[in-house]
Every structure is written in C-alpha cells, then in structure tokens.
C-alpha positions in Angstrom: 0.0 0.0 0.0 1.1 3.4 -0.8 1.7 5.9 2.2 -0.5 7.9 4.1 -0.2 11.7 3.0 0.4 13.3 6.7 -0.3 17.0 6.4 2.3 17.8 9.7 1.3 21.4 9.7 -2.0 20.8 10.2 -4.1 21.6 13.6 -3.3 23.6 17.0 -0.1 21.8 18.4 1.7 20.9 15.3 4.0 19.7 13.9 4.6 18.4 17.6 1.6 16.1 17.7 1.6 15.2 13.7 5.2 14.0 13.8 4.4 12.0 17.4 1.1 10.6 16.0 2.9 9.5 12.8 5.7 7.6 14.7 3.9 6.3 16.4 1.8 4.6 13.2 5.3 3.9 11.9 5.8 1.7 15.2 2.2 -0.7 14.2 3.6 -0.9 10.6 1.7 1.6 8.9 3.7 4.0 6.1 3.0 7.6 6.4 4.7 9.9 4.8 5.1 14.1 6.2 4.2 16.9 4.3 5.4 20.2 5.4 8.1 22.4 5.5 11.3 19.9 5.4 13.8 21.9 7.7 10.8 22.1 10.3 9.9 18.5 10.1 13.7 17.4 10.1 14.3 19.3 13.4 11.1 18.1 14.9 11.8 14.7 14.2 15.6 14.9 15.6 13.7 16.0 18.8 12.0 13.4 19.2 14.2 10.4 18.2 12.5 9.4 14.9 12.9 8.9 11.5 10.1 9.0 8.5 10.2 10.3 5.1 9.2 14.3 4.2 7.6 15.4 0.9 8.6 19.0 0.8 5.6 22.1 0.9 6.9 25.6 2.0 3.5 26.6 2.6 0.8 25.8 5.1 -2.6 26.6 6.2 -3.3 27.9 9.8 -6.3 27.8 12.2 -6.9 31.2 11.0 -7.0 30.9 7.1 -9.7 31.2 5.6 -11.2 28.3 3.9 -10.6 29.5 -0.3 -6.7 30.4 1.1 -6.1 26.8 -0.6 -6.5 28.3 -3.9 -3.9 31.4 -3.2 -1.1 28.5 -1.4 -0.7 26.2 -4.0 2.2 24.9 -2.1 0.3 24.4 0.9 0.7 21.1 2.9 -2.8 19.8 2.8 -2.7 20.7 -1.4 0.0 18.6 -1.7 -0.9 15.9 0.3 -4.1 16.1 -2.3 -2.0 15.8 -5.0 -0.1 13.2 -4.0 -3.4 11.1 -3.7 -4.2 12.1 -7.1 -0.9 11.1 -8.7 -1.2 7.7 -6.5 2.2 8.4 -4.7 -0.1 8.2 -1.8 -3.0 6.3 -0.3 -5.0 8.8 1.7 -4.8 12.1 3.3 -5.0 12.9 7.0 -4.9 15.9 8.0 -5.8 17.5 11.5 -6.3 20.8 11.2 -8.9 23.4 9.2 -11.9 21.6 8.4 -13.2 24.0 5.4 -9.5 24.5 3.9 -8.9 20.4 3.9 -12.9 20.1 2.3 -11.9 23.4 -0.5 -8.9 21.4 -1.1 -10.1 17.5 -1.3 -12.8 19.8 -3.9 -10.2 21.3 -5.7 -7.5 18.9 -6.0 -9.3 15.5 -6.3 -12.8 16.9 -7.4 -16.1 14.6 -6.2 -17.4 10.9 -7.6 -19.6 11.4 -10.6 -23.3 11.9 -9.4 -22.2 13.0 -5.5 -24.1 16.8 -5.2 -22.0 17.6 -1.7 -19.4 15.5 -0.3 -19.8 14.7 3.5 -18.6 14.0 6.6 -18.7 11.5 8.7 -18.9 11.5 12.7 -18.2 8.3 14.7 -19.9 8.0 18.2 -20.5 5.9 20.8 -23.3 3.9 21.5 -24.9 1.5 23.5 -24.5 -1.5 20.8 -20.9 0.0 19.9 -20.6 3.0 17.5 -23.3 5.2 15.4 -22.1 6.5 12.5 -23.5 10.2 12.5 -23.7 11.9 9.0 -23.6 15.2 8.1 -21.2 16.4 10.6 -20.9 19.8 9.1 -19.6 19.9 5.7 -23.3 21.1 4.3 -24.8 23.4 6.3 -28.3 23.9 4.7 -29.0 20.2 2.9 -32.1 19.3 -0.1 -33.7 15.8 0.4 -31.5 14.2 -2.1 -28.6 14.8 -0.8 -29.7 13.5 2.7 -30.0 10.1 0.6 -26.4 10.4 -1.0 -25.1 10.9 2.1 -27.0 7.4 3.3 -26.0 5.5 0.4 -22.4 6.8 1.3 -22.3 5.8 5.4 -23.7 2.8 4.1 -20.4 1.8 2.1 -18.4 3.3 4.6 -19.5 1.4 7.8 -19.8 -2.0 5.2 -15.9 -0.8 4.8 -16.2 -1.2 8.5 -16.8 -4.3 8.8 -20.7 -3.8 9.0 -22.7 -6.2 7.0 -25.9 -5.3 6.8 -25.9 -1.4 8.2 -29.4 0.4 9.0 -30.0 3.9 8.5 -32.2 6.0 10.7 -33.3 10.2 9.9 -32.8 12.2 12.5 -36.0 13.8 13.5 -38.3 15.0 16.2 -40.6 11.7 16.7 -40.3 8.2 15.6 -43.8 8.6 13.4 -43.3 9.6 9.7 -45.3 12.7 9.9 -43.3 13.7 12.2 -40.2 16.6 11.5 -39.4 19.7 10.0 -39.9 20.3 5.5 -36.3 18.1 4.9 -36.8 15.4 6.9 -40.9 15.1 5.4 -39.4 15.5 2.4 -36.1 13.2 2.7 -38.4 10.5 4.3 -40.0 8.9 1.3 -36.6 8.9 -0.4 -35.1 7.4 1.7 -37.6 4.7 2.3 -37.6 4.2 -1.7 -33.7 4.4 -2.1 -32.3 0.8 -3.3 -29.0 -0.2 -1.6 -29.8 0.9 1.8 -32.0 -0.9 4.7 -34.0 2.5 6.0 -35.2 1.7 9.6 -37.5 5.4 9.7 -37.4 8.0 12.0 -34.6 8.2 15.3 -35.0 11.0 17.9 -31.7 12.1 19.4 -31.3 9.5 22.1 -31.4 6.7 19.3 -27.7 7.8 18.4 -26.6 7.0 21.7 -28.8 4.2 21.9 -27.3 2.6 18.7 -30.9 1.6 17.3 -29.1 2.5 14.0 -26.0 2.0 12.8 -26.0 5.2 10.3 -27.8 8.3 11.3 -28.5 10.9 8.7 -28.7 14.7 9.1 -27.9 17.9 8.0 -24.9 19.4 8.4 -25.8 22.0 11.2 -27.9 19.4 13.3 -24.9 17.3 13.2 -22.3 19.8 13.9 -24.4 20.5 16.8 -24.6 17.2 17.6 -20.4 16.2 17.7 -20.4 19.5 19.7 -22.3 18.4 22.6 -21.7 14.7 22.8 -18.0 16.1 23.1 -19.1 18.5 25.7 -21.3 16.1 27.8 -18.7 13.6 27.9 -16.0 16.1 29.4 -18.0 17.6 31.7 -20.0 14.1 33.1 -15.8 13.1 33.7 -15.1 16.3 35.4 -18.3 15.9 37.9 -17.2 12.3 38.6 -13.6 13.3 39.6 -15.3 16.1 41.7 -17.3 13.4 43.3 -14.4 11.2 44.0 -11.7 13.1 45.1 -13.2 14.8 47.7 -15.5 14.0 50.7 -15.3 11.0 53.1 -11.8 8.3 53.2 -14.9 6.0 52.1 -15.5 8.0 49.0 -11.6 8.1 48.2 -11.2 4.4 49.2 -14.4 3.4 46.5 -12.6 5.8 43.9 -9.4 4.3 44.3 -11.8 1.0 43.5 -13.5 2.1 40.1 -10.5 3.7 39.0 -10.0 1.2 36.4 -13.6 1.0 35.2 -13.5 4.8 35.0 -10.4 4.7 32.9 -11.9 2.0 30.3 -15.0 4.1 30.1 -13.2 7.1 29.4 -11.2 5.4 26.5 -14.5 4.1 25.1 -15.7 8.2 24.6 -12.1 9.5 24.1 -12.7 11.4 20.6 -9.3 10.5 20.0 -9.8 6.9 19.8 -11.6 7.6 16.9 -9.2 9.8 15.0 -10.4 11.4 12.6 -14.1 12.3 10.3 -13.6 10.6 6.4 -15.1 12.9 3.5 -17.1 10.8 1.8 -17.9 11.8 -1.9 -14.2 13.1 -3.3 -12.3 11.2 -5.6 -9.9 9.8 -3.0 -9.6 8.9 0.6 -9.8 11.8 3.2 -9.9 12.0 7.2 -10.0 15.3 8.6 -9.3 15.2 12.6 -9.5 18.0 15.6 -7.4 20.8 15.2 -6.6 20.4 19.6 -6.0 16.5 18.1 -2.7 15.0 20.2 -0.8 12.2 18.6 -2.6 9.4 19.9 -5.1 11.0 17.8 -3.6 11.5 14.5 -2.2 7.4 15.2 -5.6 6.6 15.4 -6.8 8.7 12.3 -3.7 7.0 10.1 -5.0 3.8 11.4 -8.2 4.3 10.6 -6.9 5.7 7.2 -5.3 2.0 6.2 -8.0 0.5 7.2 -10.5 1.9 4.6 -8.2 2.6 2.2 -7.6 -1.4 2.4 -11.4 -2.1 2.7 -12.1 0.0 -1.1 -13.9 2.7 0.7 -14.1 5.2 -2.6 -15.0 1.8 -4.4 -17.5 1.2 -2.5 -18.9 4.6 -2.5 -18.8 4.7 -6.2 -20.9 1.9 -6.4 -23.4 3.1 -4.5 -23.8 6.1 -6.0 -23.7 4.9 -9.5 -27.1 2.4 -8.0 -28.8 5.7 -7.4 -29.0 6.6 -11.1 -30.5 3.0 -12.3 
C-alpha cells in the first residue's frame, strides 16, 4: 500500500503532535509519509528520536485561514498531500487541522465521484450497541432531500468498509412517526424509504444515536455539527463531575474511587474522541480523514490507522458503487 499523506502542519499543536502521531503509526507498521516544510519537520523529528520520510511544501494553512486560502497557497501542505493522492504516490490524506480548507482542497484537487451533489462528513460516536455513525457532521450546512439520501448511500459503504454487513440507516428527527419533522426530513423520508442499496429503519429521535438503534444516522450538516459538539461536551463535563465526586468527601469515598479507578479509565477510552481519530469525507475522488485541530498524537495514530483500514477495505469503491445504483 502506498503511504499515508500526513499533512504535519495541520491543527493547533503541530507539527509536535503530527510527527508523534505518525511515529507512532510507523511503530504498528503503517507507512505515512510528512508533508510540510522539510527543515521544520527534520528538526522536529531529531527532537523526538524518529525517523520518517518528508515530501517538501513551503506553505501551510493555519487555524486562521480562511477556507478559499487553498487556492492562493498552491504549495500548501494539505494541497500537496491532495496531489499526492491524485498522482497515486499516496494512499490517503490525513490531516488535522482546518476543516473547510482540507474540504476546499479535497474539492479542488481531487474533485467529487460522478453523481455525488456535496461531499460529506462522517462522525463516529459511541453507542450502546458499539458505534453510530452520525452523517452530516458539518460539511453542508443547509441540505435538499436528495442529498440527505447520497449521504445514506455513502455511510452505508463506509460502515460495510467497517466491517458492518448489513448497516441500517435512521433520519434524525423530532418523533419516531413519519409525519413527524421539519420540511427536509418530510421530504427526505420517502426517499429514503424508496432508495435501493440501503435498509432504511425510519425516524430516530436524538437519544437513538446514543442508543445505537441505528447504525448510520443521517442529518444535515448544522444538526450534526451541533450534535459532535455536545456529545464532546457532555462527555468532558459528566468526567469532570465524577472526579469532583471522588476526590473529595469521606476516606470512604476516596477508598471506592481508588476501587473504580479502572472502570472509570476504560469508560473514558470508550468516549475518548481521540480513539476515533479522525471524520472521512465521503464523496471526493480519494480517501480523506480530517481530525481536531486540539488533536494530540494518539489521535492523529488513530486517524492513520483508521486511514489504512479503509483505504484497504475499497472505501471510494465502495462509495462509487453506490452512487452509480442511485442513477439505475
């Protein structure tokens, strides 16, 4: 398999965290490549012991960019980790820092699969039955009905590229009943329900995510940014209360936390975002994860993994081939 196309200048805290995430990949096996400024990366690398190969880009995007900067840095990282995709020097592109500028550039530089109107993205959460793949997650702010089914027919090939054999698909709405929800979801219903390739289970209400009655839950792209926002929140603030509740108080109370302390720390890596790395952007000619921009390295590992694991499973195959199904 061909590399995975780092961008190392991607997100808050790099290239610190790029470079340790990467060698840290490079330690399981997987081949990722750095792209970035070479003297930078060199010097980053000699701090921290490692060695991996560097594909020269003497620009970068920041936090602060904005988005169409992609088209004035040609030389930006996250461009040429696009290209390299494009050329097949590399596998896939992971990059961890602006969400808009990596979408502008996957659009740019690798363009989207014939018959996809809006590429998407993809969230994965946690649920009772495992994980619930959440989609929009905020590439499309304001969606049309047929694009809410594209981005069903993609989830579907990406959580079959999973290992999910036969994935449902709920739309997120405000009741179970189908005459329930705002105009999209009326409208996106019927579609759905008629759209060959997928197995449409109805309406989900916002505890069904967390629930897992669905494997592949489908919104637009505001709901589901709001959505990833506050499942992140909740989860940091329900593990700040419980430390609260155990470090202070009675020797009893200290003596049971010292008890759960292991239970605690395997429930914590369950909801870590960083176990799950990074969001793919389904619909683009080529294989792209875009991850936090406060991402630390076990996080970019994680979104490399993830990465190879796709990228071996035919994930822009896949999606292909069920969006060709639609036009039959």
């Amino acid at each position: 398999m061909k590399p995975i196309a780092l961008d190392a200048m991607g997100g808050d805290h790099a290239p610190r965290v790029t470079v340790e995430g990467a060698l840290l990949a490079k330690s399981q096996g997987i081949p990722v490549v750095l792209v970035g400024p070479t003297d930078t990366l060199k010097e980053e690398l000699r701090r921290q012991g490692g060695d991996l190969p560097i594909v020269e880009a003497p620009e970068y995007i920041t936090m602060q960019d904005h988005a169409t900067d992609v088209r004035k840095k040609r030389r930006a990282s996250i461009n040429v980790c696009m290209e390299m995709v494009k050329q097949k020097e590399a596998s896939a592109v992971v990059a961890m820092g602006h969400t808009g500028a990596t979408l502008a550039s996957a659009l740019f530089n690798l363009g989207r699969i014939k018959g996809v109107d809006r590429p998407t993205l993809l969230i994965e959460l946690p649920s009772e039955r495992g994980r619930t793949y959440l989609t929009d997650g905020g590439a499309n702010v304001d969606c049309r009905p047929e694009w809410l089914v594209q981005f069903a027919v993609m989830a579907t090939a990406y959580a079959q590229a999973q290992g999910v054999e036969n994935p449902s698909v709920g739309l997120l709405s405000i009741g179970e009943e189908e005459e329930k929800g705002n105009e999209l979801t009326l409208k996106t219903f019927p579609l759905l329900k008629a759209t060959p390739g997928i197995r449409f289970y109805g309406n989900v209400e916002g505890r069904d995510i967390f629930k897992g009655t669905t494997d592949i839950v489908v919104t637009d792209g505001y709901t589901g940014n709001v959505v990833l926002k506050l499942s992140e929140g909740e989860a940091r603030t329900l593990f700040k209360w419980v430390r609260e509740a155990l470090s202070g108080g009675s020797l009893f109370t200290k003596l049971g936390a010292l008890l759960v302390r292991g239970a605690l720390q395997g429930l914590r890596a369950r909801m870590d975002p960083a176990e799950y790395g990074a969001m793919p952007l389904l619909g683009v000619e080529g294989p792209v994860f875009i991850g936090h921009g406060s991402a630390d390295g076990r996080a970019v590992q994680s979104a490399v993994r993830k990465a190879r694991a796709v990228v071996e499973a035919g994930l822009v195959e896949r999606v292909r081939a069920g969006i060709a199904q639609l036009a039959v």
